[in-house]
VOPAGU-2260 file (C-alpha; in pm, 1 decimal, decimal comma):
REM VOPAGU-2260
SITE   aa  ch    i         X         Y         Z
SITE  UNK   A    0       0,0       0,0       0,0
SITE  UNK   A    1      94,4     372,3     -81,7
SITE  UNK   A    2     246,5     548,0     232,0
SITE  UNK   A    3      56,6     857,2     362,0
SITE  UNK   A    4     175,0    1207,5     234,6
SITE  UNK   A    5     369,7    1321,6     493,7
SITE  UNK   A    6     620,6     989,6     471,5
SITE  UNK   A    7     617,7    1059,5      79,5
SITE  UNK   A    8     736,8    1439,2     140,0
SITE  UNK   A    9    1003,7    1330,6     363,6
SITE  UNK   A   10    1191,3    1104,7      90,0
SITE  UNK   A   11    1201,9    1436,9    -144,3
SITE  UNK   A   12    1603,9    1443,2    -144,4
SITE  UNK   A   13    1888,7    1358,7    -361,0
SITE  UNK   A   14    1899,4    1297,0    -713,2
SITE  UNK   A   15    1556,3    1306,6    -836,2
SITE  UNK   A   16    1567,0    1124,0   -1204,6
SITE  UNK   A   17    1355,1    1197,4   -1488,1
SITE  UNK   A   18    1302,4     911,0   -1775,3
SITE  UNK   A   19    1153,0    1011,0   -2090,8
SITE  UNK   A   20     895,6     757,8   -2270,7
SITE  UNK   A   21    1176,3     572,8   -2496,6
SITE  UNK   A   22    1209,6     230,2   -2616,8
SITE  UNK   A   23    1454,5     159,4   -2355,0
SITE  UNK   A   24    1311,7     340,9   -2068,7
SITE  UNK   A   25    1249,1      33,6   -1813,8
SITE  UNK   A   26    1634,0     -44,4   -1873,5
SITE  UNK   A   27    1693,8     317,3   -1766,9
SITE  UNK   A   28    1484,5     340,5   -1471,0
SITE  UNK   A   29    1639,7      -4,7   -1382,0
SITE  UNK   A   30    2006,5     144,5   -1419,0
SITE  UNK   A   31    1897,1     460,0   -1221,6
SITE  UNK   A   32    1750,4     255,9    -876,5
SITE  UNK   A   33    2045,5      55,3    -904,8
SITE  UNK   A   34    2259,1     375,4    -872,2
SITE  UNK   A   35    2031,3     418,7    -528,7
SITE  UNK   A   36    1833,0     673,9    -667,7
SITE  UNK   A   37    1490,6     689,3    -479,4
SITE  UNK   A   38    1283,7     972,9    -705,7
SITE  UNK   A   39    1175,8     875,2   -1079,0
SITE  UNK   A   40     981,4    1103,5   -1311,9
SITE  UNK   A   41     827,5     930,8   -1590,2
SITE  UNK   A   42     778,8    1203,4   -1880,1
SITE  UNK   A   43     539,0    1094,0   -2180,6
SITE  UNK   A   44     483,6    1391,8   -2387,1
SITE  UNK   A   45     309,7    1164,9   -2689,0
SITE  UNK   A   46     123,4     937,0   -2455,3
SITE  UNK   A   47     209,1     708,8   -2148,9
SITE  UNK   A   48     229,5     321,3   -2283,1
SITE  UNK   A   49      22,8     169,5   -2007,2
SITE  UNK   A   50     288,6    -129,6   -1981,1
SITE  UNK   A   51     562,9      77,0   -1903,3
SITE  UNK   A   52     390,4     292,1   -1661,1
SITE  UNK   A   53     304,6     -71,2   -1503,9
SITE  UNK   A   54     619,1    -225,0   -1519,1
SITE  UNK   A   55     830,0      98,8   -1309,3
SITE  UNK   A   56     525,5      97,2   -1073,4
SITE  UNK   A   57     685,9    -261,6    -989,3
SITE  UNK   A   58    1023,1    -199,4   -1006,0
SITE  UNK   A   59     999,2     133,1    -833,1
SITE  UNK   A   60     803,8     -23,5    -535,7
SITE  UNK   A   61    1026,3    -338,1    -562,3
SITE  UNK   A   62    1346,2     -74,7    -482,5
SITE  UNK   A   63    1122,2     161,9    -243,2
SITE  UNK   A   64    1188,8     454,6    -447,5
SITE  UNK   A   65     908,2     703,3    -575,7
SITE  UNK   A   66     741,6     711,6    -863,3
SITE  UNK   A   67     594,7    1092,2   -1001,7
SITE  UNK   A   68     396,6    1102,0   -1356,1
SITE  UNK   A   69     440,1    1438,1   -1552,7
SITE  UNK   A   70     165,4    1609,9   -1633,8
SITE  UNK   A   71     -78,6    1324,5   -1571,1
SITE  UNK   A   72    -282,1    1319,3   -1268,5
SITE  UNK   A   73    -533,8    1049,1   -1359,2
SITE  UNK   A   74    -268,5     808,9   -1473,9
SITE  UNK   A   75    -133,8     886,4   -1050,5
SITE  UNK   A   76    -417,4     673,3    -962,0
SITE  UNK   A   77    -512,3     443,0   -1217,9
SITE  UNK   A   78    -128,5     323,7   -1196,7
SITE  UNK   A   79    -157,0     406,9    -763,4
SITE  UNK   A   80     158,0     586,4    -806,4
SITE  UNK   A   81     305,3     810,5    -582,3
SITE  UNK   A   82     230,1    1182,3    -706,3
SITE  UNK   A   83     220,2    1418,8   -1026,3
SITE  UNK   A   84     411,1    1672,5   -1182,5
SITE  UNK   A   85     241,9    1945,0   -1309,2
SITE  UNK   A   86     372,4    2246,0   -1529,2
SITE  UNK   A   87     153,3    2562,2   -1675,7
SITE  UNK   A   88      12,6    2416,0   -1953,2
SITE  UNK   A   89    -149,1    2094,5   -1755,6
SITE  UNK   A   90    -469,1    2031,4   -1603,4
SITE  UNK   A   91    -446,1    2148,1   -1238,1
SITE  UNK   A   92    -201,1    2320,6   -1242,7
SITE  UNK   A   93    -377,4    2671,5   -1168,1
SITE  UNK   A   94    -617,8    2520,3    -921,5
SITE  UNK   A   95    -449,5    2210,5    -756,4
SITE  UNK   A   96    -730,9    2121,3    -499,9
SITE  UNK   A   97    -953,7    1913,0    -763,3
SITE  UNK   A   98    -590,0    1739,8    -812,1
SITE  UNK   A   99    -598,8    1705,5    -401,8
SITE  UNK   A  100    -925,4    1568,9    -391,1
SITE  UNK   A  101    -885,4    1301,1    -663,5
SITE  UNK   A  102    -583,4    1170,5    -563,2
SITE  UNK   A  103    -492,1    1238,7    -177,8
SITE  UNK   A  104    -219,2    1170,9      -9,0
SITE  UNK   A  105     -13,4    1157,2    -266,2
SITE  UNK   A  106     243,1    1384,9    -412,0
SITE  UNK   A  107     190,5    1705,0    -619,7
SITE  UNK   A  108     489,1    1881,1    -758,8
SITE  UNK   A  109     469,5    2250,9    -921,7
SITE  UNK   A  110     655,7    2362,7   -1136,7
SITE  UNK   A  111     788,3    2751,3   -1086,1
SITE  UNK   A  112    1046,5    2983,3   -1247,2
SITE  UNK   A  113     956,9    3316,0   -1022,7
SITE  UNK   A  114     933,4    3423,2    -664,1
SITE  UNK   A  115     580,5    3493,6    -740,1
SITE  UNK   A  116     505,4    3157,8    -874,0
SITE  UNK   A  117     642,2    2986,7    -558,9
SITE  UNK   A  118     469,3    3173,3    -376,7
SITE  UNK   A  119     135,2    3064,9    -496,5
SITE  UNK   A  120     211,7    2721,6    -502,0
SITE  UNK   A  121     292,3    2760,5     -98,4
SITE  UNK   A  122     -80,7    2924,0    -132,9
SITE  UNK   A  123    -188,1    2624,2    -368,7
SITE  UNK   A  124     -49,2    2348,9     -68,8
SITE  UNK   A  125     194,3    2162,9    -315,5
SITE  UNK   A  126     414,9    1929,9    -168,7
SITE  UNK   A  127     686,0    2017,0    -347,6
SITE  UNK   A  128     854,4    2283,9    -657,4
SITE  UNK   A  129    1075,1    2217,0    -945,6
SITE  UNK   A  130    1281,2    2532,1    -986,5
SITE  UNK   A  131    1417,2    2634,3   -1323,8
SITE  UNK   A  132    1578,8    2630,8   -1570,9
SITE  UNK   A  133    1878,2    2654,4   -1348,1
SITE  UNK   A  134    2119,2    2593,7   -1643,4
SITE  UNK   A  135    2026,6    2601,1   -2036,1
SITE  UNK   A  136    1911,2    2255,4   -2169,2
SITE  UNK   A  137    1784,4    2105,6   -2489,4
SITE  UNK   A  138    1585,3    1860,2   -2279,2
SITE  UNK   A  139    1275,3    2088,6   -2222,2
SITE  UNK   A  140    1165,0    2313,4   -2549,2
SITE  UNK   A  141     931,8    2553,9   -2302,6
SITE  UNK   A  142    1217,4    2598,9   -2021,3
SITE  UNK   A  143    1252,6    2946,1   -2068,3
SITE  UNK   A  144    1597,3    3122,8   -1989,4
SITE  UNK   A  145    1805,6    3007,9   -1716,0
SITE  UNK   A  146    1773,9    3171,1   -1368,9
SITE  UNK   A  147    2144,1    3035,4   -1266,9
SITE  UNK   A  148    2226,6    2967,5    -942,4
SITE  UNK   A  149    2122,2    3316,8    -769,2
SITE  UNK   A  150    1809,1    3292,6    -900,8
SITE  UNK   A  151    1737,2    2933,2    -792,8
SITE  UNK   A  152    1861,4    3052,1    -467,2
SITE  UNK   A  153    1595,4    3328,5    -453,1
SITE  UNK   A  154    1262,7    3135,0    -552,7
SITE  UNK   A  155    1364,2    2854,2    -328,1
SITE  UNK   A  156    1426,1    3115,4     -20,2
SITE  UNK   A  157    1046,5    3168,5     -17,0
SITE  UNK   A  158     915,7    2784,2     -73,4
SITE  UNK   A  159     765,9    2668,9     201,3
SITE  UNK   A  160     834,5    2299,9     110,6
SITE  UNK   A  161    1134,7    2090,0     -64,8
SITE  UNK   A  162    1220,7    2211,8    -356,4
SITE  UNK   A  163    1416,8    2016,0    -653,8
SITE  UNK   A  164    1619,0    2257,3    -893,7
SITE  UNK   A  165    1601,9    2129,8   -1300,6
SITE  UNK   A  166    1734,6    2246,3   -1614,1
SITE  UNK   A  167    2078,1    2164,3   -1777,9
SITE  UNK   A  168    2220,2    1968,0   -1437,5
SITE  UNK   A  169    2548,0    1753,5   -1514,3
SITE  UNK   A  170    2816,8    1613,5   -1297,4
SITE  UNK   A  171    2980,6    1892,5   -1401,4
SITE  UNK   A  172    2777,1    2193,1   -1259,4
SITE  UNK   A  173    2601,7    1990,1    -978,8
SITE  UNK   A  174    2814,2    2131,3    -669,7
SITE  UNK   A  175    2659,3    2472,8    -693,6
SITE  UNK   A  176    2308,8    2323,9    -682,2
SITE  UNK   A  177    2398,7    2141,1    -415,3
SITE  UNK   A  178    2566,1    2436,7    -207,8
SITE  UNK   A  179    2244,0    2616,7    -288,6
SITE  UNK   A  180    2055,9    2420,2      -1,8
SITE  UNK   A  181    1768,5    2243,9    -255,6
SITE  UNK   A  182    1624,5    1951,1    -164,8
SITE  UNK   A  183    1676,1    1787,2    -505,7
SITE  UNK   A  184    1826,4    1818,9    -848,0
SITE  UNK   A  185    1654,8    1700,8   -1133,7
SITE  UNK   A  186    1831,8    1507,7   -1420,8
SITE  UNK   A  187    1769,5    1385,8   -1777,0
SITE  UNK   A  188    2021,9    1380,2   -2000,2
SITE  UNK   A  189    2311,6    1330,9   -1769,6
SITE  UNK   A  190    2172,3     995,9   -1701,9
SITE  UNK   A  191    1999,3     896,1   -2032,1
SITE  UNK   A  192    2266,4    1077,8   -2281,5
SITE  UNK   A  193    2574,3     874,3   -2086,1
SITE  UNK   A  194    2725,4     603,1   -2224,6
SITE  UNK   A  195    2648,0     376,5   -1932,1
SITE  UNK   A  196    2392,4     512,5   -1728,3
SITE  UNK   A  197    2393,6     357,3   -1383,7
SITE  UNK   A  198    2774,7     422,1   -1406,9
SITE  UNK   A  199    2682,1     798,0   -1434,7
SITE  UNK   A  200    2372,3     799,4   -1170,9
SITE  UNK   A  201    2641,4     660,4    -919,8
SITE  UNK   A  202    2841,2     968,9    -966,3
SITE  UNK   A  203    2556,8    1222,4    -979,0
SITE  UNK   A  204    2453,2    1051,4    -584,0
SITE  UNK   A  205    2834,0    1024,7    -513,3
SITE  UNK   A  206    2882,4    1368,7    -567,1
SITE  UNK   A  207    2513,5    1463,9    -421,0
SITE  UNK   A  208    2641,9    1310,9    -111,3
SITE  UNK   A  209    2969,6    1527,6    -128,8
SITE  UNK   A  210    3188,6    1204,7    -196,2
SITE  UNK   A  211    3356,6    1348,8    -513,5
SITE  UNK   A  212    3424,8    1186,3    -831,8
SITE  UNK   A  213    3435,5     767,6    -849,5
């Protein structure tokens, strides 16, 4: 059985892992819990494939990690995962308390570029905020300009709950987000574009954890 909201909102830390609706995507997600990663977004901008969404729901319980659908609320609980991701564009996002009612205790993320936008979702009762784009990236064809670092640090200063910074995150440029005092960065391509995945979501929670390089 699901966990109640509050135990959900208190495993939003560390690397926080977004997989994107590809042909190898269950071999991804299985590379990125193996790395000890406990937060998995699956992203389906033409359509979630029902046996995918099925088969994480497994693995992810099967490894105790979490599993968040983007944009999707209704997939949350025909799939009883663990919470949704919403952006501008999706249903909910501007009025989250239908979201609340359908689905409960579990998780609603927001996401916000502003001070003003993280302030409503406080006002809206998210659990949590993805922050960004903290770095430019290809990944996300809406993100907007980067904020950098200063202004991650500023939207996050007024979130009243954890916050996980996205947009353009590497090995490379992690530290900073990490110094910053987030809860959670969000990654896509530094996991899926590497040449051996769970090889590079070790490093990304190595060097979450402040261990360095392998």
């Amino acid at each position: 059985m699901a966990t109640d909201e509050t135990a959900r909102v208190s495993r939003l830390h560390g690397i926080y892992a977004i997989v994107n609706e590809t042909g190898n995507v269950l071999d991804l997600a299985r590379a990125t819990l193996d790395a000890g990663i406990g937060i998995i977004q699956y992203r389906a901008k033409r359509g979630i494939i029902p046996a995918h969404l099925r088969a994480l729901r497994e693995i992810t319980s099967h490894a105790g990690a979490l599993l968040v659908v983007n944009d999707d609320w209704r997939a949350v609980i025909e799939f009883d995962c663990d919470g949704v991701h919403l952006g501008p564009d999706d249903d909910g996002f501007v009025d989250v308390a239908p979201v609340r009612e359908a689905i409960g205790t579990r998780l609603i993320g927001l996401s916000c570029g502003t001070v003003e936008e993280a302030r409503e979702a406080n006002r809206l009762g998210a659990d949590y905020i993805g922050v960004g784009s903290v770095y430019a990236t290809a990944s996300k064809a809406d993100a907007g300009d980067p904020i950098g670092i200063e202004g991650l640090r500023r939207v996050a200063a007024v979130a009243t709950m954890p916050v996980v910074a996205i947009g353009g995150i590497t090995a490379h440029n992690l530290e900073p987000v990490r110094q910053s005092g987030v809860a959670m960065a969000a990654v896509i391509s530094a996991i899926a574009g590497a040449s051996d995945p769970r090889a590079a979501a070790r490093d990304l929670v190595r060097r979450w954890n402040g261990d360095g390089e392998v």
